[in-house]
N, C-alpha and C positions, 0 to 999 in steps of 0.2 A: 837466371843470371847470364849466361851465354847467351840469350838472345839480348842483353844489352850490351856485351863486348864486341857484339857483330852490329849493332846499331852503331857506334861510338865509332867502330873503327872503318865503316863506310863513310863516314862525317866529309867532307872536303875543307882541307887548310881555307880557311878563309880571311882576306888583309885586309884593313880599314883604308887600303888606298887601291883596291880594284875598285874597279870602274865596270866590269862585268863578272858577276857573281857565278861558281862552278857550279851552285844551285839556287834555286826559288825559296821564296818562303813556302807557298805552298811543296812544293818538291819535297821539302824538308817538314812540313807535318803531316804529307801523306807516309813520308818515312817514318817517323816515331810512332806512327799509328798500328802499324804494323810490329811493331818491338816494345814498346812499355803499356807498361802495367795503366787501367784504367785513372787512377788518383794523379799519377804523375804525366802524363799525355796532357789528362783535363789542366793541369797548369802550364803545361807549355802550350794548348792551346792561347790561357788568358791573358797571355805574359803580353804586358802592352808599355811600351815607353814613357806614355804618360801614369805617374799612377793615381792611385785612389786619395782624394783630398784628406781624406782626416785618415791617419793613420791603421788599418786594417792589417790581421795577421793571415797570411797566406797560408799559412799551415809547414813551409817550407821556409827556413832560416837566412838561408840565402837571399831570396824573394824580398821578404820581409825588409832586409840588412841593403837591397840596393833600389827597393821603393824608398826606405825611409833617406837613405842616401837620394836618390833623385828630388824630393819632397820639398828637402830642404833648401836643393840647388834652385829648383823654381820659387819657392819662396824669396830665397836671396834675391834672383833678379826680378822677382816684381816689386821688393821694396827697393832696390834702388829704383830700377825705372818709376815707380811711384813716385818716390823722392822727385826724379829727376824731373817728373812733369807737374811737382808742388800737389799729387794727389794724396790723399790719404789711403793708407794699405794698412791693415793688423799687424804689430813689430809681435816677432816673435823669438826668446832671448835663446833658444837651445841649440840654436844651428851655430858651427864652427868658426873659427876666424877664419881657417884654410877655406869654409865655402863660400863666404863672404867675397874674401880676395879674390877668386874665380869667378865668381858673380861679377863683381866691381871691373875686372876686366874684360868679361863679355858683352858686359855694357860702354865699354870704353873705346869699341872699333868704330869707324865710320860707316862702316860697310856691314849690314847684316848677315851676308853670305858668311864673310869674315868670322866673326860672330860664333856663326853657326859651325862652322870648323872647327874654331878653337872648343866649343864644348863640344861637339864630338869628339876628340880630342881627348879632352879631359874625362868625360865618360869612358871612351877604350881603358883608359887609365887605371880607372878606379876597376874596373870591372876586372882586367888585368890584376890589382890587387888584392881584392877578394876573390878569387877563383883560387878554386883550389890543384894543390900538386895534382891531386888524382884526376886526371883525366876518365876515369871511369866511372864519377860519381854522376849522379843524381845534380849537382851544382854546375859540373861543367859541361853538363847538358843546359844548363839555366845560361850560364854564361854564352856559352854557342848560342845561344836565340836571342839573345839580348844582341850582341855583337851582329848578330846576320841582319837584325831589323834595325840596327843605329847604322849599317851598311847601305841598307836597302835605301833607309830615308837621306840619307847624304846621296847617294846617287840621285835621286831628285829632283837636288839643286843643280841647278846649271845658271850661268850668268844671263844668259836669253830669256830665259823660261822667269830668272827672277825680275828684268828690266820690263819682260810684258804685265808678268802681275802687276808691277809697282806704279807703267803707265795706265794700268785699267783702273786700278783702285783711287790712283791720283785725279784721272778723269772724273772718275764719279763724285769723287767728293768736289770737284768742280761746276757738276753739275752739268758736263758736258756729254755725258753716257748716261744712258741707264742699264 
């Protein structure tokens, strides 16, 4: 147990609007490798933003509670966006109105960066939500890696790096690149 209060409290404050992160991902799971227990390392290795399509139990509560939470938010936007491009998508009746509305608005910017903000955003959110008081749990270790990799991946984005992708992909489909 002291070897997780000395993991926890080396952690670095980390904010959803740095722009240069006090550590790495790697940085941060050669640190946990060294302080947690086999069972629990092997989940914050697998902890991935995207999660598993059909519902799967993590063995961890938390896990479980902000896959099935992410799950539904991608569901939401790919049935509007389906909607919106008259394709057919699976309606599925269990997800919330609140993630609907969030959906319905991420799909509602013109700009994808935009977009992509606003649910990162709303993700900090929710994750802020269910975290818990105790900073020295097992969970707010979960949250810490979730938050460093919704970090990671928003730093990313940049306006340039988005305007090249969107001229490279638009070529192609023009048939003017390969």
């Amino acid at each position: 147990m002291a070897n997780w209060y000395y993991l926890m409290s080396q952690l670095p404050a980390i904010s959803e609007s740095a722009k240069e992160l006090p550590i790495t991902e790697n940085d941060f799971i050669n640190l946990c490798s060294r302080f947690l227990d086999k069972k629990t390392f092997n989940a914050i290795k697998s902890i991935s933003l995207m999660p598993p399509l059909t519902k799967k139990t993590t063995g961890f509560d938390f896990l479980d509670k902000w896959y099935d939470y992410e799950r539904k938010l991608r569901i939401a936007l790919g049935q509007i966006r389906a909607l919106k491009m008259k394709k057919d998508f699976p309606i599925y009746d269990n997800i919330s109105i609140s993630i609907v509305q969030m959906a319905r608005t991420a799909t509602g910017f013109d700009s994808p960066l935009e977009a992509e903000i606003y649910l990162n955003k709303v993700r900090m959110n929710i994750l802020n939500d269910i975290s818990p008081l105790d900073n020295f749990s097992t969970e707010a270790l979960f949250a810490y890696t979730l938050k460093l990799k919704l970090i990671c991946r928003m730093n990313l984005f940049t306006e340039k790096a988005g305007l090249e992708s969107y001229r490279k992909i638009y070529d192609q489909i023009l048939g003017e690149t390969i």
